[in-house]
SEROLUM-40554 format. One record per residue (C-alpha): residue number from 1; residue in one letter; x, y, z. Coordinates in steps of 0.5 Angstrom, whole numbers, plus 500, padded with zeros to 3 digits. Last residue first. Layout:
REM SEROLUM-40554
NUM  A  X  Y  Z $
...
//
This chain:
REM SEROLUM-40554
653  X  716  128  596 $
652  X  719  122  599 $
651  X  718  126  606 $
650  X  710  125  605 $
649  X  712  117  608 $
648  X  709  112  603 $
647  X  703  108  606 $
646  X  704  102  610 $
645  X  706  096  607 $
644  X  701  090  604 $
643  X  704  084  602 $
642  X  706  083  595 $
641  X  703  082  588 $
640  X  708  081  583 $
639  X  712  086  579 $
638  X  711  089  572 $
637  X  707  095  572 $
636  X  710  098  580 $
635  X  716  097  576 $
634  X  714  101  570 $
633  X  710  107  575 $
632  X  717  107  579 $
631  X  721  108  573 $
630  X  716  114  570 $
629  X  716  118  577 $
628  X  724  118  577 $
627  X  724  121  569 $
626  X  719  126  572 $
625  X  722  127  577 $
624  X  729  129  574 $
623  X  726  133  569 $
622  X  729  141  571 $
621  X  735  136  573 $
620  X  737  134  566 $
619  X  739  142  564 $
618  X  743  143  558 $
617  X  741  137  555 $
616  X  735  141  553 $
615  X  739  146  549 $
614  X  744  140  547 $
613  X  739  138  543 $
612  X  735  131  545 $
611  X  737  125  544 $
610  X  732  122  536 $
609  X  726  117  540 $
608  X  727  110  538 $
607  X  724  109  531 $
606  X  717  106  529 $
605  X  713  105  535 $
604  X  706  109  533 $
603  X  704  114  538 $
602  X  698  113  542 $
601  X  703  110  549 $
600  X  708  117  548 $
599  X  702  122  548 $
598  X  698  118  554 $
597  X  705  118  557 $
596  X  706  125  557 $
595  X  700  127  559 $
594  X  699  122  565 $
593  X  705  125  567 $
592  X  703  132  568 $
591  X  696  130  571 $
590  X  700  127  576 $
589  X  705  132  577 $
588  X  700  137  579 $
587  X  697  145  576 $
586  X  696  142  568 $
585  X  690  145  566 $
584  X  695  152  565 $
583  X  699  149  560 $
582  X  707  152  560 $
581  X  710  146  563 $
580  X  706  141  558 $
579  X  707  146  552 $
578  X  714  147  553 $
577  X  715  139  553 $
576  X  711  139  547 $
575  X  715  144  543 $
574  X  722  139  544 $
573  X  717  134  542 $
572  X  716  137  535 $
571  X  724  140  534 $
570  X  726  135  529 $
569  X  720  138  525 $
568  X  722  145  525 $
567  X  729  143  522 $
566  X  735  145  527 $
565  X  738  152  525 $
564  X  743  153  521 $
563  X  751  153  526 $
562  X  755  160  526 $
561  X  760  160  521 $
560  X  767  157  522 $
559  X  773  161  521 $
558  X  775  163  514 $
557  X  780  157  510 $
556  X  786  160  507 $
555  X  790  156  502 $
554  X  798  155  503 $
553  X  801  152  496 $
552  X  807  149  497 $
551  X  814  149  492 $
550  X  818  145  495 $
549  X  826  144  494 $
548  X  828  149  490 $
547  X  836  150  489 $
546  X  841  155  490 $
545  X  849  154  489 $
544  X  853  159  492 $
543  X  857  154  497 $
542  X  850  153  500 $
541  X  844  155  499 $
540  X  837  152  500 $
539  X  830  154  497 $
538  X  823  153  500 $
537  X  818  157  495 $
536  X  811  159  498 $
535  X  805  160  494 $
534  X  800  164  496 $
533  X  795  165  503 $
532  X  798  169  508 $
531  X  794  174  507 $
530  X  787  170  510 $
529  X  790  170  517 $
528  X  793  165  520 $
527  X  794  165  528 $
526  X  802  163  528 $
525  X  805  161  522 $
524  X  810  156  523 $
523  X  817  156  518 $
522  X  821  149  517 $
521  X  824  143  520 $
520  X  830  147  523 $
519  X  825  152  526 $
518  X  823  159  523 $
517  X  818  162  527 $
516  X  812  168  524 $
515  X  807  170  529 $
514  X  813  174  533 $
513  X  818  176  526 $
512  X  820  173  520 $
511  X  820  177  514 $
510  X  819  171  508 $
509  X  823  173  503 $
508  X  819  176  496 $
507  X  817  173  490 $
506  X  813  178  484 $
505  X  807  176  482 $
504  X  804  172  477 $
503  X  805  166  481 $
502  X  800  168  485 $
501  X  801  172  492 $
500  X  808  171  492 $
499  X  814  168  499 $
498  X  820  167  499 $
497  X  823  162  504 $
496  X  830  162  505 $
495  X  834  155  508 $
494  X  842  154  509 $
493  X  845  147  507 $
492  X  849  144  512 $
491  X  845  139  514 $
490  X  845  136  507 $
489  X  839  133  505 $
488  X  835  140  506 $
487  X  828  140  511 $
486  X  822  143  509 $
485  X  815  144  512 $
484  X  811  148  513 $
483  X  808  149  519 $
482  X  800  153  520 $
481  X  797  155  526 $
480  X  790  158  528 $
479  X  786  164  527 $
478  X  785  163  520 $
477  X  784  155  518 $
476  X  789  153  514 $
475  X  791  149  508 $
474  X  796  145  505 $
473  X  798  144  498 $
472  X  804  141  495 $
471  X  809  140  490 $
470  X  816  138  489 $
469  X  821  141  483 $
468  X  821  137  476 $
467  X  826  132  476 $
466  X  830  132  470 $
465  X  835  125  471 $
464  X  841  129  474 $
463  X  845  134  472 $
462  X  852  135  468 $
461  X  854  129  470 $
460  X  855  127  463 $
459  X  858  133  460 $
458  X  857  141  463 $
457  X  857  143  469 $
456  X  856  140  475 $
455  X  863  139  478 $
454  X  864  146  477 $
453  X  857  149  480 $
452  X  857  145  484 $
451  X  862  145  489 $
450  X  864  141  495 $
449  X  869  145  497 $
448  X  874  139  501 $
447  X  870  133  500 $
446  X  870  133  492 $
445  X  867  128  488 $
444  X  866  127  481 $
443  X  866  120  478 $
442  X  866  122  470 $
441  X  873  119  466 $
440  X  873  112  470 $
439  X  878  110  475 $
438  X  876  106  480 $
437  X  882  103  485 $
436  X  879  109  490 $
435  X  871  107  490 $
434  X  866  112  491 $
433  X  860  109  493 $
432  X  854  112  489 $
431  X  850  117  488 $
430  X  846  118  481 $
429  X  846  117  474 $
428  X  855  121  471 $
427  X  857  117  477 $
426  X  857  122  483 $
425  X  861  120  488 $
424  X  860  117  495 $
423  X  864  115  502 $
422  X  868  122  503 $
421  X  861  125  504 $
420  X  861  132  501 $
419  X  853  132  501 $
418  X  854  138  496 $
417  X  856  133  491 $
416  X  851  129  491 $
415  X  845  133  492 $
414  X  849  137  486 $
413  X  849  131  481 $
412  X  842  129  483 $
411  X  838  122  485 $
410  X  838  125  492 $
409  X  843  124  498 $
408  X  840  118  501 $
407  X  843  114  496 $
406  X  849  115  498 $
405  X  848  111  505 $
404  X  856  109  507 $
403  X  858  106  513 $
402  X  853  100  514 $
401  X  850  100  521 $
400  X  850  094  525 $
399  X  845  094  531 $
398  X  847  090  537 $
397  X  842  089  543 $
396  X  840  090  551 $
395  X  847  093  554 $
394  X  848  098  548 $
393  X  852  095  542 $
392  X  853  098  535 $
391  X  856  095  529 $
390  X  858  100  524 $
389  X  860  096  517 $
388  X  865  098  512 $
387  X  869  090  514 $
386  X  869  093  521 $
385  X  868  099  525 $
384  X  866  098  533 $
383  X  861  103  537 $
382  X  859  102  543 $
381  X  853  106  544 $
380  X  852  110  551 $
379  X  854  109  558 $
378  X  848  110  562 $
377  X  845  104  557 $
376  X  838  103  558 $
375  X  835  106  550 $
374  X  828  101  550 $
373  X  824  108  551 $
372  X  828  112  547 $
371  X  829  107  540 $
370  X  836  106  539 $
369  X  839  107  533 $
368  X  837  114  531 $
367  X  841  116  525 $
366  X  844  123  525 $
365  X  848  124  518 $
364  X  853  128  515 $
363  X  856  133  521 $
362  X  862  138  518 $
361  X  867  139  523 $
360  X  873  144  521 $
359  X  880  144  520 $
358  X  886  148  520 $
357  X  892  143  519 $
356  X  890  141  513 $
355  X  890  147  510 $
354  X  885  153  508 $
353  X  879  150  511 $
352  X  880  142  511 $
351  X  874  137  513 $
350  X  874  133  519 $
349  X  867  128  517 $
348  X  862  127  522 $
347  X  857  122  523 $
346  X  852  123  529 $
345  X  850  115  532 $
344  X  843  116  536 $
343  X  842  111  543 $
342  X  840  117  547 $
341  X  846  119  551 $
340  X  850  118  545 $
339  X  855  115  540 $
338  X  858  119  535 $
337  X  861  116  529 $
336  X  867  120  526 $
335  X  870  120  519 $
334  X  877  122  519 $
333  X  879  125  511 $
332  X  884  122  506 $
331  X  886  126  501 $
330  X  882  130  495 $
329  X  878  123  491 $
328  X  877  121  498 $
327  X  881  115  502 $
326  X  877  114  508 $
325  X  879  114  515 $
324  X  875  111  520 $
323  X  873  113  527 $
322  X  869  110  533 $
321  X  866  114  539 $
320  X  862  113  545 $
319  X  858  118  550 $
318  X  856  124  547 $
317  X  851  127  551 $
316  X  843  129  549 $
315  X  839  135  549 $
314  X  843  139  544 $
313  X  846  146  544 $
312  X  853  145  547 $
311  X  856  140  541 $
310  X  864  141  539 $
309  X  868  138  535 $
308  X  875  138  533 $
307  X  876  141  540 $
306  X  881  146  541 $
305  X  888  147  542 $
304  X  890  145  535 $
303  X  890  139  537 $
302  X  890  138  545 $
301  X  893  139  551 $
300  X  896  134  555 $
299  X  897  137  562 $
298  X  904  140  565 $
297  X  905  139  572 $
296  X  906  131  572 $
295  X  905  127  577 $
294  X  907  120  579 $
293  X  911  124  584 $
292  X  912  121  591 $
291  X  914  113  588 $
290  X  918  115  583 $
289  X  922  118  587 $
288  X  924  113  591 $
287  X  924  109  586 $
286  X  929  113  583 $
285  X  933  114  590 $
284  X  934  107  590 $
283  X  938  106  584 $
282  X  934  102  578 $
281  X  937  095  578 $
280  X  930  092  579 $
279  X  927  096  573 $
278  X  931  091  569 $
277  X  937  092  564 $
276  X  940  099  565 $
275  X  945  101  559 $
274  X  941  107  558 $
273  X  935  110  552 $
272  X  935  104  547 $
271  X  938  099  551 $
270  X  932  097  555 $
269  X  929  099  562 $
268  X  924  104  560 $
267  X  923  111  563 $
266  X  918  114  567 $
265  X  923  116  572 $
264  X  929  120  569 $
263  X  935  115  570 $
262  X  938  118  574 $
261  X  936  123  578 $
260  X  931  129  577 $
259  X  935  135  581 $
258  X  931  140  584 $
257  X  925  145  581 $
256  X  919  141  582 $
255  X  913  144  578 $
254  X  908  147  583 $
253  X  902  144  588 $
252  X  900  148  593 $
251  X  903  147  600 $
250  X  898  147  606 $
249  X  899  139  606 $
248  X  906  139  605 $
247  X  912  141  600 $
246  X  908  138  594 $
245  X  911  138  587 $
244  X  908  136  580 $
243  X  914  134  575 $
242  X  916  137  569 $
241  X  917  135  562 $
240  X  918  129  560 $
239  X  912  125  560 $
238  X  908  132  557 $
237  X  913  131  551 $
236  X  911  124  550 $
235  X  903  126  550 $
234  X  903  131  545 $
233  X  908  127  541 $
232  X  903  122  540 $
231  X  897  126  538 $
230  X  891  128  540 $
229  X  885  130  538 $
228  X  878  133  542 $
227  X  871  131  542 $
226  X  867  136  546 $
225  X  859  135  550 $
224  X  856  140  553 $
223  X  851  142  559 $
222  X  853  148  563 $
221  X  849  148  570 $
220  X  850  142  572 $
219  X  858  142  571 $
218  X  862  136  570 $
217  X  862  138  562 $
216  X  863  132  557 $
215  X  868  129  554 $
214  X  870  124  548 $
213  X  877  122  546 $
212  X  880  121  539 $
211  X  887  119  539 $
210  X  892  118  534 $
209  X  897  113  532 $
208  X  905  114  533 $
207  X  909  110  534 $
206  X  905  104  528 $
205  X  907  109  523 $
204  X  902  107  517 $
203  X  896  110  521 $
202  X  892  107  527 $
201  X  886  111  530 $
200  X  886  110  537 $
199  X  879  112  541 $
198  X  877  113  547 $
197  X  871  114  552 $
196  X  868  118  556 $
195  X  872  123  560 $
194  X  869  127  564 $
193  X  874  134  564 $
192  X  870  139  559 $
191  X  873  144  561 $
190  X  872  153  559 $
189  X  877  157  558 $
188  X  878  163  561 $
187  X  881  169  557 $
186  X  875  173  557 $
185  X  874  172  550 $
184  X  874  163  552 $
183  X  878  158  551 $
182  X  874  151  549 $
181  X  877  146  553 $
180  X  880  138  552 $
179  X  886  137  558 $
178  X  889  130  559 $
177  X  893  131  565 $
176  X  898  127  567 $
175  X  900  120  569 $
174  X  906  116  570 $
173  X  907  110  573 $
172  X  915  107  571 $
171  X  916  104  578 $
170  X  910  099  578 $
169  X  909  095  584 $
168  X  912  087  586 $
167  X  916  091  590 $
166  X  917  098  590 $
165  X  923  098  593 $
164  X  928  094  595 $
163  X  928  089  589 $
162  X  923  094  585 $
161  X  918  092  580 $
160  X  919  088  574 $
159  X  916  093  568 $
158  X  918  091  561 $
157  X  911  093  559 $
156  X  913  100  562 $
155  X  907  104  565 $
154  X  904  110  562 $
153  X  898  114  565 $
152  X  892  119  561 $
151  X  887  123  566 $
150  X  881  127  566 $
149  X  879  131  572 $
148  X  874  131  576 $
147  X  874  137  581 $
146  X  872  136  589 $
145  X  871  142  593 $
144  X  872  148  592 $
143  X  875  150  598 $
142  X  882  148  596 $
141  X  883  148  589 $
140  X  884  141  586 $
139  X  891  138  586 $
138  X  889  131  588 $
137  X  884  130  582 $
136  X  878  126  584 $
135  X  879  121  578 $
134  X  878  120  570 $
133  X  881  114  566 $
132  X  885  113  559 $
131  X  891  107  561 $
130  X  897  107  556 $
129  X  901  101  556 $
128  X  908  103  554 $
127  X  914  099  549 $
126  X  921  101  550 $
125  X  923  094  551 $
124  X  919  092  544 $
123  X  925  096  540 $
122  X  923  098  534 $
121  X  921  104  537 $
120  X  915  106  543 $
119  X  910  102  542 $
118  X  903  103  544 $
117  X  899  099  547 $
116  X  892  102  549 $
115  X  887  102  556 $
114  X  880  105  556 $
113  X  876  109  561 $
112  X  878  106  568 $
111  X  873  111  573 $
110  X  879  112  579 $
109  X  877  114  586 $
108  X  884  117  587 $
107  X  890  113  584 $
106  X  896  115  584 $
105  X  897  121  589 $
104  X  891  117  593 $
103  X  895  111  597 $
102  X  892  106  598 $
101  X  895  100  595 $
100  X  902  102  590 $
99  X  900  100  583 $
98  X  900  093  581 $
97  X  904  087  578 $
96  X  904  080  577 $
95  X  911  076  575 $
94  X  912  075  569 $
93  X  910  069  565 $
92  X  904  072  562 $
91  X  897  072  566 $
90  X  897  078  570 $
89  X  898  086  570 $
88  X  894  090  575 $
87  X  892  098  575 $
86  X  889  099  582 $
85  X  883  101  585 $
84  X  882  099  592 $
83  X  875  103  594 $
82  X  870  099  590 $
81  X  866  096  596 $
80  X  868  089  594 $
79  X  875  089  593 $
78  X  880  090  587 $
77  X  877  095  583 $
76  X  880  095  576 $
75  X  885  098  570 $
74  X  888  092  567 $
73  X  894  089  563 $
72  X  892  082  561 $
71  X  899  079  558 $
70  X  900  073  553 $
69  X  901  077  548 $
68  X  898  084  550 $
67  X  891  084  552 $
66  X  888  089  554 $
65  X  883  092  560 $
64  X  879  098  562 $
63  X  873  096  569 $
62  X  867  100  571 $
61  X  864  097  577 $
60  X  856  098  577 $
59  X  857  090  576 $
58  X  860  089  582 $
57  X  866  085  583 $
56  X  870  088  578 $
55  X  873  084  574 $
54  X  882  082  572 $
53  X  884  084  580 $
52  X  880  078  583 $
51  X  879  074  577 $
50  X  880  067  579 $
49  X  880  062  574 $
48  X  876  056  570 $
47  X  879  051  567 $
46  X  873  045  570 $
45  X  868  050  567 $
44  X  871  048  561 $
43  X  868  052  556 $
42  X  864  052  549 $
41  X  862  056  543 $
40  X  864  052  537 $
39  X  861  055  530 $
38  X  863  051  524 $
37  X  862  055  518 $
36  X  866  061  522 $
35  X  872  057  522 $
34  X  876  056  528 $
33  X  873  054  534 $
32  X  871  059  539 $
31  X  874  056  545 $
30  X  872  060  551 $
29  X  878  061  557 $
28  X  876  062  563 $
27  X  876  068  568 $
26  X  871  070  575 $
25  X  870  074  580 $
24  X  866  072  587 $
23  X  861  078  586 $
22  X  854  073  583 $
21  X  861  071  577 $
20  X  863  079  576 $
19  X  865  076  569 $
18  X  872  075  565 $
17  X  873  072  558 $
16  X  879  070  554 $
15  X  877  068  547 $
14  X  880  061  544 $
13  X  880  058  537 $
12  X  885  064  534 $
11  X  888  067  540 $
10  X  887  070  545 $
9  X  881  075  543 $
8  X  879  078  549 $
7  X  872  079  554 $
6  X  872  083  560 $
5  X  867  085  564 $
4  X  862  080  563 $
3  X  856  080  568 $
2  X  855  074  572 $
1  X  848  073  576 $
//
């Protein structure tokens, strides 16, 4: 089977797809035509490739890969086993390229996770390929066996290779840390180094993007999932500071302290930053340095030092990611689409606490794309943003999802603004799209405090439509559980259950305690008593605003009485059974049957027989005989004559 690896857009009629082609790799370009309404989907398998270096081999290969111009950048095993990892360029009309073979300081047992161009100035020489991949790191502590870290590299678009040196392999490869943690009372901090996936949220400067990444723990006792910022002043500083240093094998890794030559490793040959040309030109002592310290000793550390967003408690792993940026009413904000484990999308908005920089994580909505037991991807959704819609792919289906679903947050003011979604606004009728170019006199949104109280008081928008507040009556059978539910729009919202006899009595908070649970969904009553019965009232607060979700009415029911007793006419035949074992004329078996049957075959034939009670059911083997005795008179009854037999033998009674 070919399993497709690698799939770019070319150009405008054609795509570039590569395939692991039944372990032999193989590219070719597929025509798509040029308008939507004449769709051509063909391909010349006469065109076809080699894609030995551009696909994996093995479809259980991972494999990262962009198309720059004319140029495929890509991260990939290049043998069948899956032990000769390289970052490769091909097509374009420079000269191939690849990481040096073998040699575990640049890459060891790489997993590519995704790979980025970014320019670097006005000058197109100064551009950078950024790979994001995890590996073995090599500066792991000994005796503690193998550690996973995260990784970023960069190489030089304009990178020829050595002429002595290095030839035909990179000599700007760089790579470092890329830390995302969580730092702990104690001092220690706490890494999340499985990196899973990466996104780049352009912005209006085209050098400085931003980077959401995902990570997961290593470890199997902790079990967490972290989102983590970066930004492109982070990164650069690390790729000039210092480099990681080795002695031997029974030295630790330290930051070198001798003399960088020039010019400095990692540098792109251009006008910008030297007068060299071509990497060809670069003095043998930099290859030569280049090629033993690929390392950096210090990491890229994230925004504001800690997650952005950060999930320790679910059953479930965050595995894809995808961003938008939506322009509010109060700024823009960063709304992320979390893909996990188990085919569910989280949608989250970066919301500002006292300013911009200090921010917190609110999360919107969980939408379970895929069903659990059709879910099958080990890597997770994928996620792609466009024309305000989500479309996720998993190894078996697509899903498209629009961005925005006002309508789920109610049909009032204060539902609307509390959910502070950046995509809705309250209209002055109900929650709707919140459109930037609108301008009319009433739309009322704020995504930063999302308060009501100042939003939802007075003028139009004062309030919804008058809704009266939700009903409902449940009961319960004492000594058994009961649960009542009640679950707020907005997952922020803090939930208080009071509690009154009669509505003419005072409220009083539920007090909780081992037979009275609270969960996310609503409070369980464990083992019911006729106490509990009463009107209940659900009530969410957020932001000093307090409103009644359900009024539900608990009615107790007792424990089932004993069963009445049977009617004496149903227990006639139960009174005869008793008559024929308790009779003293009846000593044999015999005579004990020929009364039964004489009874049974006076009786006129109406309606089969009730089942006995369960009193009799109780024990069928104290009439087994009798039963055995009657089948063996009906056959005897009904079969023809036969020959004669020798009499029965007495141990068949």
């Amino acid at each position: 089977m070919n399993f497709i690896k690698i799939l770019h857009l070319y150009n405008r009629t054609h795509l570039y797809a590569c395939g692991t082609g039944a372990f032999h790799p193989t590219c070719a370009f597929v025509e798509v035509g040029q308008r939507m309404e004449e769709p051509v989907f063909k391909m010349d398998p006469a065109a076809m490739e080699d894609g030995k270096g551009k696909s994996p081999y093995d479809p259980r290969h991972v494999a990262a890969s962009v198309l720059v111009g004319e140029e495929l950048y890509s991260g990939v095993a290049t043998d069948l086993m899956g032990r000769d990892f390289t970052i490769f360029r091909s097509l374009g009309l420079r000269p191939s390229i690849r990481t040096e073979q073998h040699d575990s300081r640049w890459l060891n047992e790489p997993k590519f996770v995704d790979v980025f161009w970014i320019p670097e100035s006005e000058n197109p020489d100064d551009d950078k390929i950024y790979f994001f991949f995890r590996e073995t790191a090599v500066e792991g502590q000994q005796g503690l066996g193998k550690a996973s870290f995260a990784r970023i590299g960069q190489i030089c678009r304009n990178d020829l290779g050595g002429q002595r040196s290095l030839v035909n392999k990179w000599t700007t490869f760089l790579k470092a840390r890329l830390v995302c943690s969580v730092p702990g009372s104690d001092g220690g901090d706490t890494f999340f180094d499985e990196l899973r996936d990466v996104f780049l949220l352009r912005t209006r400067d085209t050098q400085n993007p931003l980077l959401y990444a995902v990570f997961s723990t290593s470890s199997s006792v902790f079990r967490g999932s972290a989102v983590c910022l970066y930004n492109m002043h982070d990164i650069r500083r690390a790729f000039l500071g210092p480099f990681a240093h080795k002695e031997g094998p029974n030295y630790q890794w330290v930051s070198y302290q001798g003399r960088v030559p020039y010019p400095r490793p990692g540098m792109c040959p251009s006008k910008t930053f030297g007068t060299f040309s071509s990497t060809k030109d670069f003095p043998d002592d930099v290859i030569q340095f280049a090629r033993n310290h690929p390392l950096m000793a210090n990491p890229v550390l994230p925004h504001n030092q800690r997650p952005v967003f950060l999930q320790t408690s679910g059953d479930y792993t965050f595995t894809r990611i995808a961003v938008d940026r939506v322009m509010a009413a109060d700024g823009h904000y960063d709304v992320l689409f979390i893909g996990t484990d188990v085919g569910t999308v989280l949608k989250v908005v970066s919301v500002p606490k006292e300013n911009w920089q200090n921010k917190e994580e609110l999360l919107l909505e969980e939408l379970q794309v895929f069903k659990v037991g059709q879910w099958a991807g080990q890597g997770g959704a994928r996620g792609l943003i466009s024309r305000q819609q989500l479309y996720v792919g998993s190894p078996t289906s697509l899903s498209q999802l629009p961005l925005h679903r006002c309508g789920i947050y109610g049909k009032g003011c204060a539902e609307c603004c509390l959910a502070r979604d950046p995509y809705c606004a309250w209209n002055g009728t109900s929650c709707t799209r919140y459109m930037p170019n609108t301008k009319r006199r009433f739309r009322r949104q704020d995504v930063r405090n999302g308060d009501p109280n100042t939003l939802c008081s007075g003028g139009q928008c004062a309030h919804s439509p008058p809704l009266g507040v939700p009903e409902k009556k449940l009961y319960g059978v004492e000594g058994s559980s009961a649960f009542l539910e009640c679950v707020p729009k907005s997952l922020q919202a803090r939930v208080l259950w009071t509690y009154q006899k009669a509505s003419d009595t005072p409220r009083k908070e539920v007090q909780l305690d081992e037979r009275v649970l609270l969960t996310e969904r609503g409070i369980l009553l464990r083992s019911v008593t006729r106490k509990d019965a009463g009107l209940y009232h659900c009530q969410a607060t957020e932001h000093g605003f307090t409103q009644t979700l359900l009024r539900l009415s608990l009615e107790v029911i007792g424990a089932r009485e004993e069963a009445p007793a049977e009617p004496a006419s149903s227990k006639l035949w139960y009174q005869d059974f008793l008559q024929l074992v308790d009779h003293p004329n009846l000593s044999t078996m015999d005579q004990v049957c020929q009364q039964l049957w004489g009874r049974t075959s006076h009786q006129p034939k109406k309606k089969p027989p009730r089942p006995p009670p369960l009193s009799i059911q109780v024990k069928p083997h104290k009439w087994k005989h009798v039963e055995e005795m009657r089948k063996a008179r009906k056959r005897r009854t009904h079969e023809l004559p036969r020959a004669e037999r020798g009499p029965r033998s007495a141990a068949a009674w």
